[in-house]
C-alpha positions in Angstrom: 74.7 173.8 369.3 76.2 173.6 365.9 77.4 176.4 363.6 74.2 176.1 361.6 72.2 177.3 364.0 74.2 180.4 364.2 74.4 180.9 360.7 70.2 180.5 360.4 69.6 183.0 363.2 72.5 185.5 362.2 72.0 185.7 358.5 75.7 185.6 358.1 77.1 188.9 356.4 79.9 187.6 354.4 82.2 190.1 352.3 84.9 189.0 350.6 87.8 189.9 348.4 90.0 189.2 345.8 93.5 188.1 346.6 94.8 190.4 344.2 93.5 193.1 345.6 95.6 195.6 347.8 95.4 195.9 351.9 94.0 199.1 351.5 91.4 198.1 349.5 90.7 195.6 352.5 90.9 198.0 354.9 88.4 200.4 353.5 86.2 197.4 352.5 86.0 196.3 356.3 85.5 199.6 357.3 82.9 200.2 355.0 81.4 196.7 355.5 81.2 197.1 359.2 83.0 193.5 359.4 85.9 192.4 361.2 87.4 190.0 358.6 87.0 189.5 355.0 86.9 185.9 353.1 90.1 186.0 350.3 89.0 184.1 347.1 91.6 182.9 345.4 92.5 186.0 342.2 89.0 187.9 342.4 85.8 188.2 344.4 84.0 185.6 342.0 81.7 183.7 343.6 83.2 180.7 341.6 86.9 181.7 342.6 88.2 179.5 345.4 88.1 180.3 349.3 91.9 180.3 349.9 91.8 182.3 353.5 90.9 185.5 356.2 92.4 189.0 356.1 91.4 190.4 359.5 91.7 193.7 361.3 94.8 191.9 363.2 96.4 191.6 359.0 96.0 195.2 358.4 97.2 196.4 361.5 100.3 194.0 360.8 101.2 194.7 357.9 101.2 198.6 359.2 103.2 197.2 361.7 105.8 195.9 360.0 105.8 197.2 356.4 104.8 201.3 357.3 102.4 202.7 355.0 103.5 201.3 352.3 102.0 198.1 353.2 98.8 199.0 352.0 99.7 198.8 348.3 101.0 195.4 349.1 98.6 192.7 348.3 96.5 190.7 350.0 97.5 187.1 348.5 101.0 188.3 350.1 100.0 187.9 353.6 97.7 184.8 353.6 99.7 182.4 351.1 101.8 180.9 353.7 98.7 180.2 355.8 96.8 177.0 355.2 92.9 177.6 355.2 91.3 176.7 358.5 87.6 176.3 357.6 84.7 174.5 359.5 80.8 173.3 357.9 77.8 174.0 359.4 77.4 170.5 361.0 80.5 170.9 363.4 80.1 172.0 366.7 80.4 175.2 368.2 82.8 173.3 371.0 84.6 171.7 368.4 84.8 175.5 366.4 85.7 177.1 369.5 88.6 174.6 369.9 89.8 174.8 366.5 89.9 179.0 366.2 91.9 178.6 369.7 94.4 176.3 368.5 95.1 178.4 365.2 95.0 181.8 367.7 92.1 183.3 365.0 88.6 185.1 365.5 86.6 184.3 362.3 86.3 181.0 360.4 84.9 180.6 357.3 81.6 178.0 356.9 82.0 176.0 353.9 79.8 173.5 353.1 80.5 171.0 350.2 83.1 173.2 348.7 80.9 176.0 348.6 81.1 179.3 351.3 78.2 179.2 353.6 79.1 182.2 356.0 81.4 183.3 358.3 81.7 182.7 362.2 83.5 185.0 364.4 84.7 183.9 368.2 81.8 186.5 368.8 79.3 184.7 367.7 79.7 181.8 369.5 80.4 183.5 372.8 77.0 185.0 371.9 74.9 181.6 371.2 76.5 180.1 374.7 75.6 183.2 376.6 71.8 183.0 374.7 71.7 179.5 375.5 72.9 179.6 379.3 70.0 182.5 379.8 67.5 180.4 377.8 68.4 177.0 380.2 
């Protein structure tokens, strides 16, 4: 199975934000979203603006961690510049996916096909299409 397929039968709901906006303003986007992890464009949510990483639930609850409260005003370009993107295409494998969100210890990857954002994939997901699969065989 590839990410593709995932991506054609999920109708991937990607939300995204700017990294110039605040952790708060993530926060109350996820919750509001009903998402687990939000693609950070590079500035602001522009479609053309550059996919530079992932704020997750695991982020916000850090940054609580560590910074108190306050942390929410911080902003989100703070916590994801040190972090290189980790990004797959829609032709990779769900193994090879699996495999790769392992090795970087995250649950959602950004699809990005010839530069431009395709979806999102979430360690979910993929548990989803081998359980699907296994019942189906």
């Amino acid at each position: 199975m590839y990410v593709g397929d995932i991506l054609r039968t999920n109708s991937a709901h990607v939300v995204t934000i700017g990294s110039n906006e605040t952790v708060s303003i993530a926060a109350n986007l996820m919750y509001a979203s009903h998402v687990g992890a939000l693609v950070v464009r590079a500035g602001s949510r522009s479609k053309e603006a550059a996919v530079v990483g992932m704020f997750s639930e695991r982020d916000v609850v850090a940054v609580i961690a560590e910074r108190g409260t306050g942390g929410l005003a911080m902003k989100v370009a703070q916590f994801i510049a040190p972090r290189p993107l980790v990004s797959c295409n829609s032709q990779d494998t769900l193994t090879d996916v699996e495999h790769l969100m392992a090795r970087h210890g995250i649950r959602h990857i950004p699809v990005i096909d010839n530069g431009r954002l395709v979806g999102v994939v979430s360690m979910r997901d993929i548990a989803f299409a081998f359980e699907e699969a296994a019942c189906a065989a």
